[in-house]
N, C-alpha and C positions, 0 to 999 in steps of 0.2 A: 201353766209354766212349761218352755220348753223344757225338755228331757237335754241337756249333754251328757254323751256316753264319755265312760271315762276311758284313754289308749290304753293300749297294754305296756303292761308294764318294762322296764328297762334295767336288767336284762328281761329276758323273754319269759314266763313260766315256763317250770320244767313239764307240766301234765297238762295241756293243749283239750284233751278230753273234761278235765277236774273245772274249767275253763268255763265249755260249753254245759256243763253239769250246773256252775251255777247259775249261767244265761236263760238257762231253761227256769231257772227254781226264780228266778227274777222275772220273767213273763208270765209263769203262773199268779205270783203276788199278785202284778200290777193289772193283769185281766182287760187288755187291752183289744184282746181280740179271743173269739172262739174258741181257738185250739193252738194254744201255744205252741202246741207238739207238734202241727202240721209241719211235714216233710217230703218235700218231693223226692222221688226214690229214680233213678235213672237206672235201665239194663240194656241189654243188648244181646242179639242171637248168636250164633256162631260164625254168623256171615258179618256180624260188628254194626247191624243195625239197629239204631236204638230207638227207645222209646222212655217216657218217663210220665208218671204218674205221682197226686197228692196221699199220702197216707199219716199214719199219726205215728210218733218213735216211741215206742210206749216206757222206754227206760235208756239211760244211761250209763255204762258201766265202764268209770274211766279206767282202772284196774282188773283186769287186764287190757280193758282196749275196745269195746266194741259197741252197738247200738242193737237196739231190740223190735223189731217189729214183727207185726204177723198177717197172714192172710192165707189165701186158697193156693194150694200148692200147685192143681193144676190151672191156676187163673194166669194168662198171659206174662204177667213177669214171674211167675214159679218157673213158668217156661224155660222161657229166656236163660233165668237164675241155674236151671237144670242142665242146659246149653253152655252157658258163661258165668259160671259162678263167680263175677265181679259185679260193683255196683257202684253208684256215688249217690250221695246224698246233700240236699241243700235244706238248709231250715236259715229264714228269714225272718226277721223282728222290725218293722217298718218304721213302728211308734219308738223303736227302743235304738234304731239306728245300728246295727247288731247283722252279724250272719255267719255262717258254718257252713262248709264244703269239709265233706268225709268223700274216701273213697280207700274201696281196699277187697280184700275177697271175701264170700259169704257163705256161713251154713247152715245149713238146717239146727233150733236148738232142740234142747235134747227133751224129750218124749213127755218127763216129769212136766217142765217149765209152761211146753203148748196143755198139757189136760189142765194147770193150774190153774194158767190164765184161761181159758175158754169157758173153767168153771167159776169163774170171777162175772163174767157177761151174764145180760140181761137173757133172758128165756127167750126171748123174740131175738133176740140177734143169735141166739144157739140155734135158733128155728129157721134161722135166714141160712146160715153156713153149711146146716143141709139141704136148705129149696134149690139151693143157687147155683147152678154150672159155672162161677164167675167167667167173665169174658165170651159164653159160649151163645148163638145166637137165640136167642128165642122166637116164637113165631106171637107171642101177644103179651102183651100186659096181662090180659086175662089169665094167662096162660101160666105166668108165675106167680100170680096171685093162689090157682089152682095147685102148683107143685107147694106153695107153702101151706095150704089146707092140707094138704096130703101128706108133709111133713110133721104137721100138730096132729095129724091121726095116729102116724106111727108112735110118736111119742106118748099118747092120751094126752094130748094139750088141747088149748081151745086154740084159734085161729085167730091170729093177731089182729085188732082191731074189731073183733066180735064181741058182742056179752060174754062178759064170765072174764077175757083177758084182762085181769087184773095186772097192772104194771108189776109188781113187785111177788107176782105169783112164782110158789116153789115149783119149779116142774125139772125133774130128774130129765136131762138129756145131754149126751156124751159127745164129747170131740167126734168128729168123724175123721177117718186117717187119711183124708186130701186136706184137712186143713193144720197150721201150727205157726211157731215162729220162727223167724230167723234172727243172725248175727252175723251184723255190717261186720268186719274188723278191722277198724281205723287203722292203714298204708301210709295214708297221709291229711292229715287237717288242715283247715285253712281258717283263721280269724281275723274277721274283719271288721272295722270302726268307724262310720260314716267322720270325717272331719272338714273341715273349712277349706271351701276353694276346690272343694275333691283331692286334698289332698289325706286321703282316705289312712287312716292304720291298718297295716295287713301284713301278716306273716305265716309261714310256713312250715309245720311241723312233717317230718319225714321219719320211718322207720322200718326193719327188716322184720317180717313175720315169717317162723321157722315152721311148716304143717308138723300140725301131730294129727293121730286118729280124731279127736273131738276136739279140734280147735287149731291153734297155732301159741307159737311162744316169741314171743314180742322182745325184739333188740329196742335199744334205747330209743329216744327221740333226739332227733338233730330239727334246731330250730335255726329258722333263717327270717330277715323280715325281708320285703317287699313291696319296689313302688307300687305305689296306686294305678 
C-alpha cells in the first residue's frame, strides 16, 4: 500500500522540532530503512568551504531546540566545526515522503552526556575511537588493523575480530578527550511533504538564539509556509 504523508497542519505547529521528534519516532516503527537516524551534517571552514558528510542524530531535543550527534573532535568537520561553529543538517525519509533541514550554530555537549553515551557503545567501537586519527591519512589497511591491536593492548582487551572477542564482552575502556558530542541548535527548520504534481508542503520555522556560556536561549518561532 502506498504510504500518503499526511500535510502540515493549518495553522502551522507551534514546535517544528516536536514535529521532526515524531517523524523520526515513525521511521523507527516502520523500519524501512537502516538507520532512520541517518543525517547528513554540512560545515565549512573559515574560508566558507564546505563539505558534508552521513552521520546518525542520536537524539532529539525539541525543548530547548537542538540535535545530538557525536564524533572525533579532531576528525575533519570537528575542524571545520572549531573554525565555523555553524552547521545544517538534512534527514531524509524516501519510503515515508518526509524531510528536515536544521541549521543553526554548534557546541560541544557537555563532558557528563559524551562519557554517558561512549560508555553506552559497544567495546570494539570504544576500541575504534582510539585506533582511529579519523580523517587522517594512513599508510595501509594493515596498518590500522595494527593501531587497533595496540589499542586492545592498552586496554587488556582482545583484538576485534580474534578468539576471545566476544560481542557483548565487558571490557572497562574510557572516552578519550578528542572524542564527544555535539549540539546542532535549531536557527532555523524546514518541513517538508512530498504531494501531487510537486506541488510539495513546506514551511519554514525561524528564531533568535541569545549565547550563554553553555548554550543559547531561544526566542520564539516565527513560522511561515512555502512554495514548493
Amino acid at each position: 500500500m502506498t504510504h500518503i504523508p499526511e500535510n502540515l497542519s493549518d495553522p502551522l505547529p507551534a514546535e517544528p522540532l516536536a514535529v521532526l521528534e515524531h517523524w523520526l519516532a515513525e521511521a523507527w516503527r516502520r523500519a524501512l530503512q537502516p538507520n532512520p537516524n541517518a543525517m547528513v551534517l554540512a560545515t565549512s571552514d573559515s574560508h566558507g568551504r564546505p563539505s558534508a558528510r552521513v552521520l546518525l542524530c542520536k537524539e532529539v531535543v525539541p525543548r530547548p531546540g537542538y540535535l545530538v550527534f557525536f564524533t572525533n573532535y579532531q576528525s575533519h568537520k570537528g575542524r571545520q566545526l572549531a573554525q565555523n561553529p555553524r552547521a545544517a543538517a538534512l534527514l531524509h525519509w524516501d519510503h515515508l515522503h518526509r524531510q528536515v533541514r536544521i541549521e543553526g550554530p554548534v557546541v560541544k555537549a557537555p563532558v557528563a552526556d559524551s562519557d554517558a553515551y561512549f560508555a553506552s557503545r559497544s567495546w570494539q567501537s570504544r576500541l575504534g575511537a582510539w585506533a582511529s586519527a579519523q580523517s587522517e591519512p594512513t599508510a595501509s589497511r594493515e596498518a590500522m588493523q595494527e593501531s587497533l591491536a595496540a589499542a586492545a593492548r592498552r586496554f587488556g582487551a582482545p583484538t576485534p575480530g580474534h578468539p576471545g572477542a566476544e560481542r557483548d564482552l565487558d571490557v572497562p575502556i574510557p572516552r578519550p578527550p578528542h572524542w564527544g558530542g555535539y549540539h546542532l541548535w535549531a536557527e532555523s527548520v524546514e518541513l517538508w511533504v512530498e504531494g501531487d504534481a510537486r506541488l510539495h508542503d513546506r514551511a519554514l520555522w525561524t528564531r533568535t538564539l541569545t549565547a550563554r556560556p553553555d548554550g543559547f536561549d531561544p526566542g520564539p518561532w516565527k513560522a511561515t509556509r512555502l512554495q514548493p
